[in-house]
Structure formats: structure tokens, C-alpha cells
N, C-alpha and C positions, 0 to 999 in steps of 0.2 A: 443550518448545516447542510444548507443542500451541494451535489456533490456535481459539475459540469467536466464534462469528457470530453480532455482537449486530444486525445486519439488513441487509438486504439489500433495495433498490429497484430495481426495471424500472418503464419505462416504453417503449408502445409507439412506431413512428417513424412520423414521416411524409412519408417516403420510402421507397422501396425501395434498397437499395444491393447490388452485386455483390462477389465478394470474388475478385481474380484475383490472387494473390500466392502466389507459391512455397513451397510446405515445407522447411524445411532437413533434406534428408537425407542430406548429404554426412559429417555427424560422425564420428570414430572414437570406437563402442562402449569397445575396450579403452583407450581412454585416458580415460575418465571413470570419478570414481569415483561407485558406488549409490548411492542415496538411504539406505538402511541403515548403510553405511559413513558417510557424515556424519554422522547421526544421531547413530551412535555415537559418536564424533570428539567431537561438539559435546557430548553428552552428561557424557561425560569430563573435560573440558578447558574446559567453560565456565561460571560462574556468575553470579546475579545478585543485586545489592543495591539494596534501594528506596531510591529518591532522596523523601525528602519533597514537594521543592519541586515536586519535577512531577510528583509523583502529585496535588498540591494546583490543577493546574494543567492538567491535564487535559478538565477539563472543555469548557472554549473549542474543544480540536481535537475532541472529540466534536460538541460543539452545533456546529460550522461545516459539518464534513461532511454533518451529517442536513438543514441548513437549506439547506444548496446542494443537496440532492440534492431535499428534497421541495417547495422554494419553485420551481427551475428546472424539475423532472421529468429532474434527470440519474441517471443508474443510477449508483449506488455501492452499495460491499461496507462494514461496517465490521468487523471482528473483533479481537477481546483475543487478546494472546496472555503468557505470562509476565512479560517485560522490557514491556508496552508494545500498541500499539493500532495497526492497519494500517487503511489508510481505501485501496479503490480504486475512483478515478474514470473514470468510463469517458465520454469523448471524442468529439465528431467534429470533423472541419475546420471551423471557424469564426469565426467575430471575437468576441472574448468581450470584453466593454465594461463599463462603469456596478459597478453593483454585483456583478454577477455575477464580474466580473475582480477587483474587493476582496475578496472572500471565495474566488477562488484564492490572491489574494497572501495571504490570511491562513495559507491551508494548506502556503505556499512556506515562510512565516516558521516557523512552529510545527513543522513537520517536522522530524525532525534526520536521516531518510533521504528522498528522493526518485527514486524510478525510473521511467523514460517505458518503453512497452512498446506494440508491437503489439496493435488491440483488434482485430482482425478477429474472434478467434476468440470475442469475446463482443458479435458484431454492432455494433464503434463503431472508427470510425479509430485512436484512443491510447487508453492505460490508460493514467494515473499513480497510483502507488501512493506515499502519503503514511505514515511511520512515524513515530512517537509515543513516546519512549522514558521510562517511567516505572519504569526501573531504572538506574542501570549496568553495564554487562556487561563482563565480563572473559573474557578466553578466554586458556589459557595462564598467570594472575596476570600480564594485563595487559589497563589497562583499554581498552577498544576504541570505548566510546561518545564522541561528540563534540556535546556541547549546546552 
């Protein structure tokens, strides 16, 4: 599941923003498991098989992220990874309108994962992170992917 970054956009802001939000460091340690231990886990117990249709089909959520990211100047990640392609978009508070909000909704539709996330730590209100699945995946011999 290793994850290669086919690029990655910054752009500087024009504002200054502060970041006052709490670290979560209330968690119990021993009740998580390591990152090693998943690994493992997933390693074991999960396989994948190319799906044609969306490997054929691909392309679209590629070309939408690079063209939202280098026509607006929004910071996105894109990276391959095994099953599929991770696209994150990095956020601030705003009204997002016209074309710029059609080419979110394109990334809503084509995604078959969506996660909103804290962007503080990479200087922007949200991350949403857009997943692309150009396998099916199984974990256990069952399949887990939902296109």
C-alpha cells in the first residue's frame, strides 16, 4: 500500500491566519493499535483486483484535481497508491460558487471515498481527501470497495 506523489501544489496566501486549536492528547496509547501492526493486518488479509472500467476512467479524476488546483491556485496532494489514487484538497472558509463548486461536485461524484479533515496543520481551514478506486479490494475474501 505504498502511496507515490505524482504532485503536489502550494500556493502562497493572502492573508495571515492564526491557528488556536487544541491538540488531541487525551488518547489511550494502549488501546491503539501501531501503525506496523495494521500494516501487517492489511498486508495479510487484503487483496486487490483491477477493475478495467475504472482504471479506463481515471483519467477525469486526475485531470479535475490538477485543473482545480493550478487554474484556482488551491493546494492539492495527488498520489497513486495500489487499489487507486488519493487527491487532497486543502480548504479555507469560503463560498465556493460558478465553476469552481462544479469541479468540487465533480470530485464528490467520482470519488468512491470522501474524508473532511482539519487543515490547520497544513496552513488551510479543511482537507478533503478525495479517493479514486481503480481496483477492488477485498480484505478478509470480502469485497469492501463500493463504486
Amino acid at each position: 500500500m505504498e502511496k507515490k506523489l505524482l504532485f503536489s501544489n502550494r500556493y502562497e496566501k493572502d492573508m495571515n491566519l492564526f491557528d488556536d486549536m487544541p491538540e488531541l492528547s487525551d488518547i489511550d496509547d494502549a488501546k491503539v493499535l501501531t501503525i506496523d501492526d495494521f500494516y501487517e493486518y492489511m498486508n495479510k488479509k487484503r487483496r486487490c483486483v483491477p477493475n478495467k472500467e475504472r482504471i479506463a476512467n481515471k483519467d477525469q479524476f486526475i485531470k479535475t484535481v490538477s485543473e482545480l488546483s493550478e487554474t484556482y491556485k488551491i493546494n492539492a496532494d495527488l498520489s497513486e497508491f495500489d487499489a487507486g489514487y488519493i487527491a487532497n484538497i486543502y480548504l479555507d472558509y469560503a463560498n465556493y460558487c460558478g465553476y469552481i463548486k462544479k469541479m468540487l461536485a465533480i470530485l464528490f461524484v467520482l470519488a468512491d471515498d470522501i474524508s473532511f479533515f482539519d487543515g490547520h496543520k497544513a496552513d488551510s481551514d479543511m482537507l478533503f481527501s478525495f479517493t479514486y478506486h481503480t481496483h477492488n479490494i477485498y480484505l478478509n475474501n470480502r469485497e469492501i470497495t463500493d463504486f
